[in-house]
N, C-alpha and C positions, 0 to 999 in steps of 0.2 A: 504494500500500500504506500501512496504517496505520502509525507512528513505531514503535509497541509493537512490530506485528507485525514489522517493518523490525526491528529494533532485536534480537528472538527470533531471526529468521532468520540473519543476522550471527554470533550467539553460535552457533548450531547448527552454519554453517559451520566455525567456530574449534575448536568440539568434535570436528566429524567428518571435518571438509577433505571436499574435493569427491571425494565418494565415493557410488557408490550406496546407502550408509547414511544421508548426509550427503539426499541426492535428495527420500526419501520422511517424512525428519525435517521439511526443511522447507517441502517441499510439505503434510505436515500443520498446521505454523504459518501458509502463505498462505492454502493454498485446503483445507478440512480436510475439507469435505463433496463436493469437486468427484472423479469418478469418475477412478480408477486404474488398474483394471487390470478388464477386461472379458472373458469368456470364459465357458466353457459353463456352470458353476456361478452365474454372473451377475455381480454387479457389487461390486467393495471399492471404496471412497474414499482418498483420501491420506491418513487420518487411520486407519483400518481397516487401512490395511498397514502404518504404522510400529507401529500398537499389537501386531500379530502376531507382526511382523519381531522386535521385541522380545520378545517370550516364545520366539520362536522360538530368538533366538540366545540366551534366557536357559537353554533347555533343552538348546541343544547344550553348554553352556559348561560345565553340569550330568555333562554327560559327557566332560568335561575337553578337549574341542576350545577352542583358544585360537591365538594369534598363530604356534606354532611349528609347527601343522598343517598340513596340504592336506585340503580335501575333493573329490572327484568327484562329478558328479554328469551322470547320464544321464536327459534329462524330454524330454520332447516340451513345444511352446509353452501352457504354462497358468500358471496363479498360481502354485504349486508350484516353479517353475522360480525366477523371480524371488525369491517371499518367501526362498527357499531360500537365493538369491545374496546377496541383501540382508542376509540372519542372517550369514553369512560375513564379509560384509564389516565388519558392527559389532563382529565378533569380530578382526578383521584376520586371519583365514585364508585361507593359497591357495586356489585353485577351480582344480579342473581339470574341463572341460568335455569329454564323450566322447560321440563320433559312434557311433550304434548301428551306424550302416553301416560303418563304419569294418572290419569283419573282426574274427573270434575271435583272429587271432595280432599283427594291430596293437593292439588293445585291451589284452590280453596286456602287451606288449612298453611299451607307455604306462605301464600301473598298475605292473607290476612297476619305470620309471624311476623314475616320479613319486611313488609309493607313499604312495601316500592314506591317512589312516588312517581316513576314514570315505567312505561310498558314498550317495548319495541317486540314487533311481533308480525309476522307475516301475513297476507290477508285471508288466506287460507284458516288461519287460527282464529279468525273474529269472533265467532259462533262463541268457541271454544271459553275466551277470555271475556266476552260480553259482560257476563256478571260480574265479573273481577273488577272493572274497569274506572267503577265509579267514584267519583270524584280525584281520578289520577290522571293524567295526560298521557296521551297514544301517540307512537307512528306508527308507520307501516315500514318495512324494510324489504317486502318484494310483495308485488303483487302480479298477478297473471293476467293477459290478454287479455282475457274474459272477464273479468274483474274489476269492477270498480271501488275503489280504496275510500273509505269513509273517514278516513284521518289524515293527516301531512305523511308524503311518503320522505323516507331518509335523503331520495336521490333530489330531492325538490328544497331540502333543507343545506344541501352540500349547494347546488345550483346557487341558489338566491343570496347565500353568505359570500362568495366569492373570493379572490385572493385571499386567505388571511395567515396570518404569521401567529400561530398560536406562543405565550412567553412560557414556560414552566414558572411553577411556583419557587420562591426562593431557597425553598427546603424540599426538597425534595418527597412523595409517603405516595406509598402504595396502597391501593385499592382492596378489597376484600373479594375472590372470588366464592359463591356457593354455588354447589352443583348441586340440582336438587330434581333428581331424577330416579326412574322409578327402579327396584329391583328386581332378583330372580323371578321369572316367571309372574311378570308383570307385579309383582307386588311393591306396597308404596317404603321408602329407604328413607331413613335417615337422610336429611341435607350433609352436604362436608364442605365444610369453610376450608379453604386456600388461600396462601398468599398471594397476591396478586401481581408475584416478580415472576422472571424466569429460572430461582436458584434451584428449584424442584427438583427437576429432570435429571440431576447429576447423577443420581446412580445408576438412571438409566443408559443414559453415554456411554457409558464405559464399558457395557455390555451390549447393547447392539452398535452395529458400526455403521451409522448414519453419520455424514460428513458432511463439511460447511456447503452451504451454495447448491446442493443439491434440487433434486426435485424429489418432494414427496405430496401423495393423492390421500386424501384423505375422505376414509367414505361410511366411518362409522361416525356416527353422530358427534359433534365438536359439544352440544350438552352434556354428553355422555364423557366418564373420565377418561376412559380410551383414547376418542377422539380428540377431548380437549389436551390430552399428555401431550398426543401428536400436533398438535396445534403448537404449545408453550414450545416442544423441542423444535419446532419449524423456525418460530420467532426466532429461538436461541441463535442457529443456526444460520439464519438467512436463507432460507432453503425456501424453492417455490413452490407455493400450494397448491394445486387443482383440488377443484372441491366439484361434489354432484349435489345436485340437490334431493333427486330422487334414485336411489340405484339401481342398475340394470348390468348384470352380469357381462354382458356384451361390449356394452359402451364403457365398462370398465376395463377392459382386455383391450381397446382399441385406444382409450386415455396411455393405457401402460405403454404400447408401440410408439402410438401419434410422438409424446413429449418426455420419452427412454426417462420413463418413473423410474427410480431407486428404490423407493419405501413407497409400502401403501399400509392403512390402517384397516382393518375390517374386522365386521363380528364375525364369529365361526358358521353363520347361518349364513353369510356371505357368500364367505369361501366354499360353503356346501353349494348354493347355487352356481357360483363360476364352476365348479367342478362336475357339475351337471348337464354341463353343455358337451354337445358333441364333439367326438374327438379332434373332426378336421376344422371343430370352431377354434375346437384350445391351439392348435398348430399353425393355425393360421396368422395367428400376431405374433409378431417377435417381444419376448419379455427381457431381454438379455443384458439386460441394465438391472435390474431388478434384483436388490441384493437383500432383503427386507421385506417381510410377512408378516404385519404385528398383530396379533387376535387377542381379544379379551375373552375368559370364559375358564369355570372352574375345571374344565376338561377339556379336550381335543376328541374325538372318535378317531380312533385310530386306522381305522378305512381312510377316512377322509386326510389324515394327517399324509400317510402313504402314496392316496392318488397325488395332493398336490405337491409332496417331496419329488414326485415319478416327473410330473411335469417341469417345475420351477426349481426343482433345487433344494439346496440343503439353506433356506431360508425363511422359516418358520421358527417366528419366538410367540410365545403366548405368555401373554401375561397371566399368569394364574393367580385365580384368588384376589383379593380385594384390591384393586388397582391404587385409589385415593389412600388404605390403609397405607400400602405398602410406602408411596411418597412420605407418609408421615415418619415409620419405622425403620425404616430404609431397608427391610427384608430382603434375600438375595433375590435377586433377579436372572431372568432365565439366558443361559445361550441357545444356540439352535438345535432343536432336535434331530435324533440320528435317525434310521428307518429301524432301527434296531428298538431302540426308544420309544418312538410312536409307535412300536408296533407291541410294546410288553405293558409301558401306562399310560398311552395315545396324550402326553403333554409333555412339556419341554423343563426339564429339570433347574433345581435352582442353582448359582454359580458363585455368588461370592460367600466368604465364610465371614464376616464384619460387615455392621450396619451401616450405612452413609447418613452422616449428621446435616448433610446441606437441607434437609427440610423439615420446617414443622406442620402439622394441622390441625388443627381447631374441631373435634367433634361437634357439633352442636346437639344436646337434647331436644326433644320435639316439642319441648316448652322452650326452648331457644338458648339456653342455658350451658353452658363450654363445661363438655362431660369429661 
């Protein structure tokens, strides 16, 4: 890197501490042109989301969302999601993240704890968050064709702010994330507070070997702790995202070829569909960059582990077991399974023998109360 640029980067840190504000600040000082965030609307640059991100959070700020707020927000995986987190975080606002699946009476029982004062949420979810809504303030962050948005959508609030230079505060504080999504076999979970920097991830690094600048697809839900891991290690990283909003086995095999994915995140019921498809479908896309299979789920089926070793390689890590736990405890984390492996307890064993102290998390009780 250039002294200058070195030198920018640095001060950005100092301004925004290692925050997903801080991420895409200085990913537009490194690399300004190099592609961000990809998905069906097409491609931003690093440079293109922090100029957003900034109008963005200059328009929420407009409407007095500041440090002492929460926002929620319910998106399915697009730009939307992100720029949205991003704006939050330059504001130091909490974020609370909601599981559409989550139930009308867990949903409920979250909003009325955590009590958002503002909702960002897809138009598809209106139905959904109706009740919730009252006397809170709405966007919309995607809405479809067919559709007409009953609230200020995100991209009309970026539009009408225009240029703006967002300043960091003079002290720097991070945001509070909660994931507050539903459990095993749809049942309602515990929320888990996170901090709202990137130091999390570190014991994951060091066990898969995803690397700077990369491209990783991300197709398990970014509400979900999975998704959102993959999300934090993307930021950390500078790596480009492709995100789907709806998944489709197919179109996910052709994302892998089209823009020579590295890492993809998916659930195991995912990976059961791509591996369902016909053989001369699976052969047909070159995956050959693709170094990185991350699944979430207390098990692997070890059929399924097999076929997709047969096809893709020895590149299957699953996170086993309580994903947000393990960030707190720093529990080992897996390397990649053998076919020997997947084939005697169909999941990917654990590797390090010492906990990693880079993170903490905040349980919350269902009375809201730090267990």
């Amino acid at each position: 890197m250039r002294p200058d640029k070195a030198l920018r980067a640095r001060s950005v840190l100092r301004s925004w501490g290692l925050t997903p504000a801080a991420a895409y600040a200085v990913g537009a000082v490194r690399c300004p042109g190099r592609a961000a965030i990809i998905d069906e609307l097409g491609t931003l640059t690093f440079s293109e989301v922090h100029r957003r991100t900034d109008a963005l959070a200059h328009a929420l700020r407009a409407t007095a969302i500041d440090d002492r707020d929460t926002v929620a927000i319910m998106c399915a995986n697009h730009r939307g999601f992100i720029e949205a987190s991003v704006a939050c975080s330059k504001l130091a606002a909490d974020i609370l993240y909601l599981d559409p699946e989550a139930g009308s009476a867990v949903l409920a029982e979250t909003v009325r704890r955590e009590n958002p004062r503002l909702l960002i949420y897809d138009e598809e979810f209106s139905e959904l968050l109706r009740p919730l809504g009252h006397g809170r303030k709405r966007l919309i962050a995607w809405c479809d064709a067919d559709r007409t948005p009953r609230h200020p959508l995100l991209e009309e609030l970026i539009a009408n702010a225009g240029p703006v230079t967002l300043r960091a505060a003079e002290k720097p504080t991070h945001s509070t994330v909660t994931l507050a999504c539903r459990g095993a076999q749809g049942t309602s979970r515990t929320p888990h507070r996170l901090p709202g920097s990137l130091l999390t991830p570190g014991a994951v690094c060091s066990r898969i070997p995803l690397r700077p600048r990369e491209t990783t697809m991300i197709a398990a839900p970014m509400f979900d702790p999975c998704g959102f891991l993959h999300l934090t290690l993307a930021l950390r990283l500078t790596s480009t995202v492709v995100l789907c909003r709806k998944f489709d086995p197919v179109e996910a095999l052709a994302a892998l070829d089209r823009h020579k994915i590295t890492a993809i995140a998916l659930l195991p019921e995912m990976l059961a569909r791509i591996m369902e498809l016909p053989k001369e479908t699976l052969a047909w896309y070159q995956t050959d960059a693709l170094r990185v299979i991350a699944l979430k789920g207390p098990s692997l089926p070890g059929e399924l582990a097999i076929a997709a070793m047969s096809r893709f390689g020895d590149v299957l890590y699953n996170l086993r077991g309580h994903t947000v736990m393990r960030l707190e405890t720093g529990w080992p984390w897996p390397t990649p399974s053998t076919g020997q492996a997947a084939h005697s307890a169909a999941t990917v064993r654990p590797a390090l023998s010492r906990p990693s102290t880079l993170a903490t998390v905040r349980e919350p009780t269902m009375q809201g109360e730090s267990a």
